[in-house]
C-alpha positions in Angstrom: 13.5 1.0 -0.5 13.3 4.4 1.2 16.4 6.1 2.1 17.5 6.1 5.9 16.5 9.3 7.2 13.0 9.1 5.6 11.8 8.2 9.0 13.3 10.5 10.5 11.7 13.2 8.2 8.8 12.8 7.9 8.5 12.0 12.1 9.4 15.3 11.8 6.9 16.9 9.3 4.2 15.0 11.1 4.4 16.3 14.6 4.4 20.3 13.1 1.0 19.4 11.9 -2.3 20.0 13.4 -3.6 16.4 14.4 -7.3 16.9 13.9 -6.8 18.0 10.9 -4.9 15.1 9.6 -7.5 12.9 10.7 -10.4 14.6 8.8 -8.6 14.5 5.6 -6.8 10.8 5.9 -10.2 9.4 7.4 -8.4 8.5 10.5 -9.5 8.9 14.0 -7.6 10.5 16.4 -8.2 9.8 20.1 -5.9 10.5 23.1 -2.6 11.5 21.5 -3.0 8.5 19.1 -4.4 7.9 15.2 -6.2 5.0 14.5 -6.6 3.2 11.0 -7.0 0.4 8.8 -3.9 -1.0 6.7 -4.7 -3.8 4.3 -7.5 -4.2 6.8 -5.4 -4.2 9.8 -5.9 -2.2 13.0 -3.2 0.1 13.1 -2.1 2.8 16.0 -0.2 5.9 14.9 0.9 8.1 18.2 1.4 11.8 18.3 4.0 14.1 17.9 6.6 10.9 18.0 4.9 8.8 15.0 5.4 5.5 16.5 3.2 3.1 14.9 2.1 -0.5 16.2 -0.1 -3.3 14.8 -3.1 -3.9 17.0 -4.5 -7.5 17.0 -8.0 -7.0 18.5 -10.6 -9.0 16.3 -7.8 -10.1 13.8 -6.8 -14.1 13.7 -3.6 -13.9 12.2 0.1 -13.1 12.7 0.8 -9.5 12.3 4.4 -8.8 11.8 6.0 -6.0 12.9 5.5 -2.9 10.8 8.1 -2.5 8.5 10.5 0.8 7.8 9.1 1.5 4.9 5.4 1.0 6.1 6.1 3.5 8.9 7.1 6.2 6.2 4.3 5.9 3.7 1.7 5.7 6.5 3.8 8.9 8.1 3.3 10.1 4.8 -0.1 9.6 3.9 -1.2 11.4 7.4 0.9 14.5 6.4 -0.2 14.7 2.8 -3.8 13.3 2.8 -5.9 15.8 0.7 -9.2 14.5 2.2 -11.0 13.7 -1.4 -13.0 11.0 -2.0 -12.0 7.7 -4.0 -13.5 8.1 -7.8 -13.4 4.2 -8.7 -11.6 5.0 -11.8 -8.1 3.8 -12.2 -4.7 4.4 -13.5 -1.5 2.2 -14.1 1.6 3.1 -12.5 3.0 3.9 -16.1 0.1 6.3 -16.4 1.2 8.2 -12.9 3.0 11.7 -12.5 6.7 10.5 -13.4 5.7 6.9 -13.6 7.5 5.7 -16.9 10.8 6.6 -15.1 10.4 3.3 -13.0 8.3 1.4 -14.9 10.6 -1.5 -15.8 11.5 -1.6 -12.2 7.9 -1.5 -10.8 7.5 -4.6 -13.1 10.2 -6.4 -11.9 9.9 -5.8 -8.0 6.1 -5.7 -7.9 4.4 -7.2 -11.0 6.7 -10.1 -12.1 6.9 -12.0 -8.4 2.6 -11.7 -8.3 2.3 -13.0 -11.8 4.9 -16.1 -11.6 3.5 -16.9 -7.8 -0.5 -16.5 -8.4 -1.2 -17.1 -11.7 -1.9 -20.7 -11.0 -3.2 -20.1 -7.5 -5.7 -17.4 -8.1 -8.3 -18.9 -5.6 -5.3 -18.3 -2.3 -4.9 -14.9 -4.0 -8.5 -14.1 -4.1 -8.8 -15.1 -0.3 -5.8 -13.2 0.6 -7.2 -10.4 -0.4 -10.7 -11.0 0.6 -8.9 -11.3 4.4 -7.5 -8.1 3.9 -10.5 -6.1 3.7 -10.7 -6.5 -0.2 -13.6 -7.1 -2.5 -13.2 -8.7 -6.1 -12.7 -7.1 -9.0 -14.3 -8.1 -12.4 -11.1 -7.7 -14.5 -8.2 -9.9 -15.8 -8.8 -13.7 -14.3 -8.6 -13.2 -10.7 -9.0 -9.2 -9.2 -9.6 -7.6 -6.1 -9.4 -4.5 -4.6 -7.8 -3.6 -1.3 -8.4 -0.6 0.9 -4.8 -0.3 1.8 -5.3 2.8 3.8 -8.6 4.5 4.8 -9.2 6.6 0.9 -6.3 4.9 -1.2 -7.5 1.9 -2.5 -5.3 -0.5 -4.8 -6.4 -2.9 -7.4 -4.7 -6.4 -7.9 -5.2 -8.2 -11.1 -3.8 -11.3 -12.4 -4.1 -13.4 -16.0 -2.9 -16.5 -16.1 -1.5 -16.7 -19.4 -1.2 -19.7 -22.0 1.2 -20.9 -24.8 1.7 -17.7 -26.2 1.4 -15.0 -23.6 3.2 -15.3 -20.3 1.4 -15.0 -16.8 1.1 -11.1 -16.0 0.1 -9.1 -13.4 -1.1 -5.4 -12.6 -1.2 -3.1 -9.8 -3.8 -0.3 -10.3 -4.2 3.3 -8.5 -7.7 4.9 -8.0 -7.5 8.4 -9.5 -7.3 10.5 -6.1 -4.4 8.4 -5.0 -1.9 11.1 -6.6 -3.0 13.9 -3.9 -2.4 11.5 -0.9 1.0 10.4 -1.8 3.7 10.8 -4.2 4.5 9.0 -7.0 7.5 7.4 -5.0 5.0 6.9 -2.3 2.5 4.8 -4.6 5.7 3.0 -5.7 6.2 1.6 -2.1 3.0 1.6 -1.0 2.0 -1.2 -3.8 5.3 -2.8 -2.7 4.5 -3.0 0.8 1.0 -3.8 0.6 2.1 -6.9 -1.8 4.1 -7.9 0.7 1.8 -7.7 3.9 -1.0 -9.5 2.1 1.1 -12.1 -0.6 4.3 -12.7 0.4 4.7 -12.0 4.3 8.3 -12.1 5.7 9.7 -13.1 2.3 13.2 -11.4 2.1 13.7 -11.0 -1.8 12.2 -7.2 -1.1 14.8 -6.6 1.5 17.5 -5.1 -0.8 15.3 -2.9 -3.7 17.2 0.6 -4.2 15.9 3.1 -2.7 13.4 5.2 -4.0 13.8 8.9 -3.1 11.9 8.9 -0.1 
């Protein structure tokens, strides 16, 4: 979903930046040349100047798989850009961000579509899914929850079940702040990747999205 030499990039643009700095405003924690955070509740170490970024499995009992490309760039990204305000617990659909109505229909298809028509009917594993990543439920739709995907950009995950008039739907929601920590293209993958990580881990129907200006 991000292009090639995103990586590559933004390796670049985080190693000219001060590291303390980066950790007061993401609400990491920066100890001996390394970040440490939580992603989807999962311990995460970021090293620095080269960016390299592991899983660590201390207290956890599940698999972690291997950080993906694209999780490498929007974390990358999120230390580089992270404007250090708070979260505001008031929401916005990706339609309603910066730019957002240009990939709507897409951002239904890739991210909303395969949540609905896998969870509608199994909203207590999607509940508990979330609930293991660090999430606490959400009082909307049929079955919500909302994830701290990274340390002050929270996502809401909602889910109606449907009936014989209406079709199972789904929505992704972004807390306020989220547009001064990462793009719009950022939020795009972010949700993507965090849908992934907690629903559908190592499925390979995401492999091949075009990429998204990153």
């Amino acid at each position: 979903m991000c292009s090639r030499n995103a990586l590559s990039k933004v390796v670049q643009e985080f190693a000219a930046r001060d590291p303390l700095g980066m950790a007061e405003l993401s609400g990491a924690s920066f100890v001996k040349d390394s970040f440490l955070l939580q992603y989807c509740s999962l311990p995460v170490a970021i090293t620095y100047p080269g960016g390299e970024i592991n899983f660590l499995e201390t207290g956890k009992n599940f698999k972690m798989l291997e950080p993906t490309h694209d999780e490498k760039v929007v974390i990358l990204q999120y230390l580089t850009s992270a404007s250090g305000l708070p979260v505001r617990g008031q929401w916005l659909s990706f339609l309603d961000l910066r730019g957002g109505q240009l990939h709507w229909k897409p951002f239904q298809k890739e991210a909303l579509e395969p949540l609905a028509q896998n969870y509608f009917n199994l909203k207590e594993n999607f509940l508990a899914l979330g609930l293991q990543h660090g999430g606490k439920l959400f009082e909307k739709g049929d079955a919500g929850i909302i994830v701290p995907v990274l340390p002050r950009l929270p996502l809401a995950f909602i889910i109606w079940e449907g009936g014989e008039e209406f079709a199972p739907r789904s929505m992704i929601l972004f807390d306020t702040v989220s547009e001064s920590y990462l793009s719009t293209a950022g939020l795009y993958v972010l949700a993507i990747q965090a849908l992934i990580r907690i629903w559908f881990p190592g499925d390979t129907r995401f492999d091949n999205m075009p990429e998204r200006g990153l």
